[in-house]
C-alpha positions as CSV (number, residue, x, y, z in Angstrom):
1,X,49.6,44.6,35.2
2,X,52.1,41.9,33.5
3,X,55.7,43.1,33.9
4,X,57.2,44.6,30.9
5,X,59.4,42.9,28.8
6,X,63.3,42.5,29.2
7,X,64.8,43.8,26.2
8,X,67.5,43.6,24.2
9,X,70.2,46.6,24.5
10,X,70.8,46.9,20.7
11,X,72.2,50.2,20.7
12,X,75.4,48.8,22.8
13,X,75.3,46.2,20.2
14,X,74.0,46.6,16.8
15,X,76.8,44.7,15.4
16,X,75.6,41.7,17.4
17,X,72.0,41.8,16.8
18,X,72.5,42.2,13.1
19,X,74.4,38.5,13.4
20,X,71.1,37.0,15.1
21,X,68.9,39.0,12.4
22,X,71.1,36.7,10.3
23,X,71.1,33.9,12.3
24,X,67.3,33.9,11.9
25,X,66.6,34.1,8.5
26,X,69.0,31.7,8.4
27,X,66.5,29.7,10.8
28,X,63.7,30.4,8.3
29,X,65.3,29.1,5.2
30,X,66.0,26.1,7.0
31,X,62.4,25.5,8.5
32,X,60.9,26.9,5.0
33,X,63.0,26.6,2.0
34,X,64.3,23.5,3.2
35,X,62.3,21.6,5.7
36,X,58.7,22.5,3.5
37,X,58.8,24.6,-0.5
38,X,62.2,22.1,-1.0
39,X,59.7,19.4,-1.9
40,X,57.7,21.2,-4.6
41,X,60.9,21.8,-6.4
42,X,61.8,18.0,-6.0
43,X,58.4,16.7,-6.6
44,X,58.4,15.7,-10.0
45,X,61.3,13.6,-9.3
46,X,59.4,12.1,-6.7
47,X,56.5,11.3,-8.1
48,X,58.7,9.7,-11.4
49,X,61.3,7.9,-8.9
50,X,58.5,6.5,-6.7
51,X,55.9,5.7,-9.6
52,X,52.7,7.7,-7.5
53,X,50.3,10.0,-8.7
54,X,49.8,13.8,-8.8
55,X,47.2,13.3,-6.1
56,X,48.9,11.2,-4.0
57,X,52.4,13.6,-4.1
58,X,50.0,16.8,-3.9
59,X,49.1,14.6,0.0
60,X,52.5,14.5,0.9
61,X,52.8,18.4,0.4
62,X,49.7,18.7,2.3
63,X,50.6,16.5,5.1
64,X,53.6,19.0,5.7
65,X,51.2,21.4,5.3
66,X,48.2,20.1,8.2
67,X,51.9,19.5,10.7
68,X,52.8,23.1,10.1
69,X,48.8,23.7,10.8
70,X,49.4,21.5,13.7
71,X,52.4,23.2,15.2
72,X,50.5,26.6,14.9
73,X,47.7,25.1,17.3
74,X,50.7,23.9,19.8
75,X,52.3,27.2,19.7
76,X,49.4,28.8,20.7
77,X,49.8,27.5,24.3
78,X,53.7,26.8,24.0
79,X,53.9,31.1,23.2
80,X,51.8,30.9,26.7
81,X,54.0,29.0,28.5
82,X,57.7,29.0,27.3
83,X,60.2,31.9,25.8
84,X,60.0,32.4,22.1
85,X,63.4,31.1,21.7
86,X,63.5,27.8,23.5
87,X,60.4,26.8,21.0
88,X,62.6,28.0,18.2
89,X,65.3,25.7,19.3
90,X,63.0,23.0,19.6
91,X,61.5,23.6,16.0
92,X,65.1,23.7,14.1
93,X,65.6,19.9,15.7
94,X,62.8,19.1,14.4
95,X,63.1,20.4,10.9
96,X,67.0,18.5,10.8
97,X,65.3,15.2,12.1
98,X,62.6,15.7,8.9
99,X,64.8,16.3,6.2
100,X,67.0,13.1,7.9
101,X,64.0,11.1,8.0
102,X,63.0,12.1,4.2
103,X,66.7,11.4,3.2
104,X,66.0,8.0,4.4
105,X,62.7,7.7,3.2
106,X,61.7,4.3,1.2
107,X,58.0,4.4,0.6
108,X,55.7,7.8,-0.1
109,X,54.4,7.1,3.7
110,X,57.5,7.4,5.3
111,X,58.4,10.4,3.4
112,X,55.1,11.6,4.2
113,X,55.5,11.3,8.1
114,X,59.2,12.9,8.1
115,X,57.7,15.9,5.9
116,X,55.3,15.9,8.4
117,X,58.0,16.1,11.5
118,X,59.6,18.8,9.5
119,X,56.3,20.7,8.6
120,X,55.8,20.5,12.6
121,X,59.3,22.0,13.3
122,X,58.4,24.9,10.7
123,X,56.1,26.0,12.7
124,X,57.7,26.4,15.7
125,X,60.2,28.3,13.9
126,X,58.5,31.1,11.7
127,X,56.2,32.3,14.9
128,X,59.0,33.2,16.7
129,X,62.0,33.6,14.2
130,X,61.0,37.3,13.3
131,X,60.0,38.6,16.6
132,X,63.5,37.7,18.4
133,X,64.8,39.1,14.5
134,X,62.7,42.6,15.6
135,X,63.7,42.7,19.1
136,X,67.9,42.3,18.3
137,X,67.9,45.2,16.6
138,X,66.9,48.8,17.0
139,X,63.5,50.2,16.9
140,X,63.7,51.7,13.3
141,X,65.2,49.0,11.7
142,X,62.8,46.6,13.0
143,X,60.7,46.5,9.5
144,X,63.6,45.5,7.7
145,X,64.7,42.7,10.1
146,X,61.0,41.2,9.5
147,X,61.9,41.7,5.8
148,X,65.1,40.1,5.9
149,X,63.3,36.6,7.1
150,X,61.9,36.0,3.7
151,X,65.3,36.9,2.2
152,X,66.4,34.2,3.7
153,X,63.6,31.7,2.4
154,X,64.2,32.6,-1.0
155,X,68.0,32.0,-0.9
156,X,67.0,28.5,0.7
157,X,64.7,28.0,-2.2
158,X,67.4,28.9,-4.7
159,X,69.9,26.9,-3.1
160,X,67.5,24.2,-3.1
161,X,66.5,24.6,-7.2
162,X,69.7,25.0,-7.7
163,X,71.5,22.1,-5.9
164,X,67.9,19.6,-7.3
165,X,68.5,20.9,-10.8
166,X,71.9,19.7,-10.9
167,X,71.6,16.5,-9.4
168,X,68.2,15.4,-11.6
169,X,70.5,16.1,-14.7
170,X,73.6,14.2,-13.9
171,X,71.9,10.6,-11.7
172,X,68.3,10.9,-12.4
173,X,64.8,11.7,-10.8
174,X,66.3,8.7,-7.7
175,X,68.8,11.5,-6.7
176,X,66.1,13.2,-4.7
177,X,66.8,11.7,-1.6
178,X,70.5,12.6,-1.1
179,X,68.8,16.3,-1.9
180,X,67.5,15.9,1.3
181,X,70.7,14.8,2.9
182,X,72.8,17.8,2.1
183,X,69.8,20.0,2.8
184,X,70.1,17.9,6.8
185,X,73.7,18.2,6.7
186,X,73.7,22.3,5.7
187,X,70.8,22.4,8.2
188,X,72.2,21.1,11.3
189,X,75.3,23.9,10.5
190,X,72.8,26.2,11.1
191,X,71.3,24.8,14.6
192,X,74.7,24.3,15.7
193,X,75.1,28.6,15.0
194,X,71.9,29.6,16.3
195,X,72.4,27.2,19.4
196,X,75.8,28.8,20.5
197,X,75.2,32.8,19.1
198,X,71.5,33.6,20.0
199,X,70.2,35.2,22.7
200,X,66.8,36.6,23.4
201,X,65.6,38.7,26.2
202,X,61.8,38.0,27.4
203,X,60.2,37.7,31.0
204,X,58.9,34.4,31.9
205,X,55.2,34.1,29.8
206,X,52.3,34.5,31.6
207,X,49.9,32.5,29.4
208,X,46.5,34.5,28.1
209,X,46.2,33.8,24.6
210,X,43.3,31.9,25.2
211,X,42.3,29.0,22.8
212,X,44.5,28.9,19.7
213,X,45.3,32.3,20.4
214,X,42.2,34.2,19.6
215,X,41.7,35.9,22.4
216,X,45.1,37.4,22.0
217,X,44.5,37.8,18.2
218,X,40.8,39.7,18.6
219,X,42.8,42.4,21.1
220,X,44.7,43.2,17.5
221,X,42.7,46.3,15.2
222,X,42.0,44.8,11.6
223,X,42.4,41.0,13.1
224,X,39.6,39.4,11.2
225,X,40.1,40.7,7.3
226,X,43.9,39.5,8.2
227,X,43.4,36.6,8.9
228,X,41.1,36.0,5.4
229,X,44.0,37.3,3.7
230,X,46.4,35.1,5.2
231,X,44.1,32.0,4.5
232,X,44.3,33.3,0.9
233,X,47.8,33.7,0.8
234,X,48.3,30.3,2.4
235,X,45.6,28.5,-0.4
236,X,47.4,30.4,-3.6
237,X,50.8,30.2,-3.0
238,X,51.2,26.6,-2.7
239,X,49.2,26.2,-6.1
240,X,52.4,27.9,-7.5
241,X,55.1,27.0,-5.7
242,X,54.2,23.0,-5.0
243,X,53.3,22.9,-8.8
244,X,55.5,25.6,-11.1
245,X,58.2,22.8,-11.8
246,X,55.5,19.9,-12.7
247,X,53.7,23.0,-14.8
248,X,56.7,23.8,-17.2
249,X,58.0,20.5,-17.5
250,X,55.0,18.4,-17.7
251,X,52.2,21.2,-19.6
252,X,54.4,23.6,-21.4
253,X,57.2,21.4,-22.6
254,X,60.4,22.9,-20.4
255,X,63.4,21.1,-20.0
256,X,64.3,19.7,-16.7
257,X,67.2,22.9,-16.6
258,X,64.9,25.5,-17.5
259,X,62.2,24.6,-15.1
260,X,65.2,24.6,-12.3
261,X,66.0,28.0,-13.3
262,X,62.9,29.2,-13.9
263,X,62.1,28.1,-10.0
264,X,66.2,29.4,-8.9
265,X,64.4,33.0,-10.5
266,X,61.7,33.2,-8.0
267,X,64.0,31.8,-5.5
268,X,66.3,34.5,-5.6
269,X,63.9,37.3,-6.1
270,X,62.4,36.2,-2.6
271,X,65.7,37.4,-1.1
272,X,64.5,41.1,-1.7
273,X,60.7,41.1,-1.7
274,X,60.5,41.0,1.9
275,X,63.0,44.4,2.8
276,X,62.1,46.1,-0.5
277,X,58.2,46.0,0.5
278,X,58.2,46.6,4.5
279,X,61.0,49.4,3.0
280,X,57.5,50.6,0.9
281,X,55.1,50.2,3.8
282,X,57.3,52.1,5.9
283,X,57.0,55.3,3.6
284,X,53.3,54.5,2.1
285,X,51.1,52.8,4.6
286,X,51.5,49.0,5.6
287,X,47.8,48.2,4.7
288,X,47.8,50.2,1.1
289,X,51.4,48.1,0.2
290,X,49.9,44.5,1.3
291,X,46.6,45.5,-0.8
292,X,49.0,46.2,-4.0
293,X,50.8,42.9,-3.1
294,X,47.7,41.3,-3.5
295,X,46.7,42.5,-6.5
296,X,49.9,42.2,-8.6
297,X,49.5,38.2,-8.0
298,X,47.1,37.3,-10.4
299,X,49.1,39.0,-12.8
300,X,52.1,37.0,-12.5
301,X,50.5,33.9,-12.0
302,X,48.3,34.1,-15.0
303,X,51.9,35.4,-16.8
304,X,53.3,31.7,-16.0
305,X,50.0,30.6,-17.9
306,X,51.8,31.2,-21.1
307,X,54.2,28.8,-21.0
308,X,56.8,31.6,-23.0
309,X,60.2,31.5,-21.7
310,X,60.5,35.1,-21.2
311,X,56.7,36.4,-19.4
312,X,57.2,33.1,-17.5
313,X,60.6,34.3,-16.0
314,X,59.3,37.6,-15.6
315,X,56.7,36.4,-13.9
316,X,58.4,34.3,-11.3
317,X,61.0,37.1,-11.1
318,X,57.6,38.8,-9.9
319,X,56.5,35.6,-7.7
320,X,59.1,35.5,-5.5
321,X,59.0,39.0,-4.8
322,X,55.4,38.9,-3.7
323,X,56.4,35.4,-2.0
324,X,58.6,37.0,0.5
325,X,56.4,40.5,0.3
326,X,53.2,38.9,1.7
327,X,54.4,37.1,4.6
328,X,56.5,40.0,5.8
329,X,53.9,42.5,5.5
330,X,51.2,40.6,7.0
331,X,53.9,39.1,10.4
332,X,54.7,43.1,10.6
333,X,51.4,44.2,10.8
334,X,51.4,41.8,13.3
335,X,54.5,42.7,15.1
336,X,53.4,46.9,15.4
337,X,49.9,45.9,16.5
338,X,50.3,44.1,19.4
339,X,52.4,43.7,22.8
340,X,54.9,41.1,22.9
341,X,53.4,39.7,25.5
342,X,50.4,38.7,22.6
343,X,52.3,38.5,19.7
344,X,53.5,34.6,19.7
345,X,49.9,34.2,20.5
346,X,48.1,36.6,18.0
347,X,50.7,35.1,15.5
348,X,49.7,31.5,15.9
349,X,46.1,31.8,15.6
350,X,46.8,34.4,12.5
351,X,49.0,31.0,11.1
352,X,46.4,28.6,12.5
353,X,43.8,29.8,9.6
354,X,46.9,30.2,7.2
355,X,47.4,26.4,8.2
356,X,44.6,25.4,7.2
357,X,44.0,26.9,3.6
358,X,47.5,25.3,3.4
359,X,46.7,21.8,4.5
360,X,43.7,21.4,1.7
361,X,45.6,23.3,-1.0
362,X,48.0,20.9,-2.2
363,X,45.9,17.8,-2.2
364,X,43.1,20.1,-4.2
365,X,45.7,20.9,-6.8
366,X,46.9,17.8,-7.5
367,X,43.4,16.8,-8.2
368,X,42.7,18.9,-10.4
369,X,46.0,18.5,-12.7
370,X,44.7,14.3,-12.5
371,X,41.3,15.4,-13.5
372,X,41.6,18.3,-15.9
373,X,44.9,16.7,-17.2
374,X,47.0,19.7,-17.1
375,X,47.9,22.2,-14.2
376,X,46.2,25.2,-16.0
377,X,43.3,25.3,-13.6
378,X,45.5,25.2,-10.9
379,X,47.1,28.6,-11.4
380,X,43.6,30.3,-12.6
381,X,42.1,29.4,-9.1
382,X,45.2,30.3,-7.2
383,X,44.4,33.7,-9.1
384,X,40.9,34.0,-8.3
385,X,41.8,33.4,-4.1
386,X,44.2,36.4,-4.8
387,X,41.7,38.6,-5.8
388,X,39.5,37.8,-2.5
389,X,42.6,38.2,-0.4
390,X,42.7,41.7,-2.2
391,X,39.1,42.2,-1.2
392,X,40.1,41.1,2.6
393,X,43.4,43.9,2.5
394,X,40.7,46.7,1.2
395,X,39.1,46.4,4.6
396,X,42.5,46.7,7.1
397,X,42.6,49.9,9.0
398,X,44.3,52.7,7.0
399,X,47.6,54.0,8.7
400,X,50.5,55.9,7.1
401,X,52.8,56.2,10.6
402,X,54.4,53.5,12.0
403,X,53.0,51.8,15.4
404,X,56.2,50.7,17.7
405,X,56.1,47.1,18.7
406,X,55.5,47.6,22.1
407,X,56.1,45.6,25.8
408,X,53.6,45.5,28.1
């Protein structure tokens, strides 16, 4: 029998793990917002400053995307081998040294490779970032702290609209790069923090997740129509978010401001998708609220369709929500159905499939948009993978209490 896990004592200081809850969706917002969804708020400017094509940018999305896919395959046997937090650690270095290598970046390949290094870090931070969030604090608040690590993606998104937006209107579509240099520059802030205030108690691993982590994963109720869900979430979202800007400014005729705020919306909505619907699951069933997660998508995303300033704020109002919903829902279902002895396992094959359907989604959109000639077609068939992520939810065990995340 593996020796149980060392634990945190939160109730002697729940002051203190609060400040490492923030600390790590700190951690996420610099690994997501900034180190990955940054470029689809930059990527028109991109494209324009650098003179390439919709497919070719639509690659450099998805070569972050196949490193992140990557870094889910290596943190199947680094969960195995090495604490949660030392691979954190190692993953926020590597998201700074990404965004410092696209700051620099010349040539579409080289931004390619340093979105790459960062997509690679990004990894190694989600897996563990809302475990060691869970384990800081005490046991009921521990949906919440999983909630609060998309909050912090969607202020990172914000920040990042926000900041681009400005920048685009007053030097131009070649501004992009020093984007990326006060996103490294805010970034390494935030390793500096997490370096010197977080802590995280876990016994030495013991390996056992087997390859990729599915043997770990199958020990997990409900593991197989979570995982297709989580390939559909990874496909759809990334037709949206890599391709919402290029959509209003390039099909429906938005100016380069309302396109920023339009994305700054969703951005900010994020920051309370992720505690307002583990706050749901908590009270209705986790499996019922990720179903009606599911199936509130298409209606947004078709919503954006219209092209009308006020449905398509609405409906990235209701984007980012479900954004930071899905994620949080499906890494707590996670968390309260399995030891934490399998979870950084169980998580990284869950993320491996996600991986994937991220790592062809962006190249596959930006085809289309060069073929059909608009990015119409792109948000109908991030729709349609919606509704067979639905279909996947429908089939998740059934459970109104609450299952303790549990030590071995």
């Amino acid at each position: 029998m593996p020796q149980p896990e060392l634990q945190q004592p939160v109730a002697s200081s729940a002051s203190n793990g609060w400040v490492m809850v923030l600390l790590m969706s700190a951690a996420t917002a610099l690994a997501l917002a900034f180190g990955r969804f940054g470029y689809g708020v930059l990527l028109p400017a991109v494209r324009d400053d650098m003179g390439i094509s919709n497919t070719l940018a639509g690659a450099i999305a998805g070569a972050n995307a196949a490193a992140y896919l990557g870094g889910t395959l290596l943190m199947a046997w680094l969960a195995g081998h090495y604490r949660l937090l030392s691979i954190l650690r190692a993953g926020i270095a590597l998201v700074v040294l990404g965004l410092l290598g696209a700051a620099l970046s010349a040539s579409p390949q080289m931004l390619m490779l340093s979105l790459g290094v960062a997509g690679l870090g990004g990894a190694l931070v989600w897996i563990p970032a809302p475990v060691i969030a869970a384990d800081s604090v005490a046991a009921a608040n521990r949906p919440l702290a999983v909630g609060l690590m998309s909050s912090g993606i969607g202020l990172g998104i914000a920040f990042v609209s926000t900041l681009g937006g400005n920048l685009r209107q007053s030097a131009g579509d070649g501004v992009w790069s020093q984007v990326y240099l006060i996103l490294c520059a805010g970034g390494s802030i935030i390793v500096a923090l997490i370096l010197l205030v977080v802590r995280h108690w876990q016994s030495a691993p013991s390996g056992g997740g087997g390859i990729g982590g599915f043997s770990a994963l199958q020990r997990m109720p409900g593991w197989l129509p979570l995982i297709v869900a989580y390939a559909c979430f990874g496909f759809m979202y990334l037709l949206v978010l890599g391709f919402l800007t290029s959509r209003l400014e390039d099909d429906s005729g938005w100016s380069l401001a309302d396109a920023s705020l339009a994305f700054s919306v969703m951005g900010l909505s994020m920051i309370f998708g992720g505690p307002l619907f583990t706050s749901m699951a908590q009270r209705f069933g986790l499996a019922l609220v990720l179903s009606l997660a599911f199936a509130l998508w298409p209606v947004f995303t078709l919503m954006v369709l219209t092209g009308l300033k006020l449905p398509v704020l609405l409906a990235c109002l209701g984007v980012g929500f479900l954004f930071s919903a899905l994620p949080s829902l499906i890494t707590l279902y996670v968390v309260e159905h399995t030891t934490t002895r399998d979870y950084g396992a169980s998580v990284a094959a869950a993320t491996l499939v996600f991986g994937l359907a991220q790592a062809v989604s962006p190249p596959i959109g930006g085809w289309i948009a060069d073929v059909g000639g608009s990015f119409f077609a792109v948000f109908v068939l991030s729709a349609i993978v919606s509704v067979i992520g639905l279909m996947a939810t429908l089939r998740l065990p059934r459970q109104t209490g609450r299952k303790t995340h549990k030590a071995e």
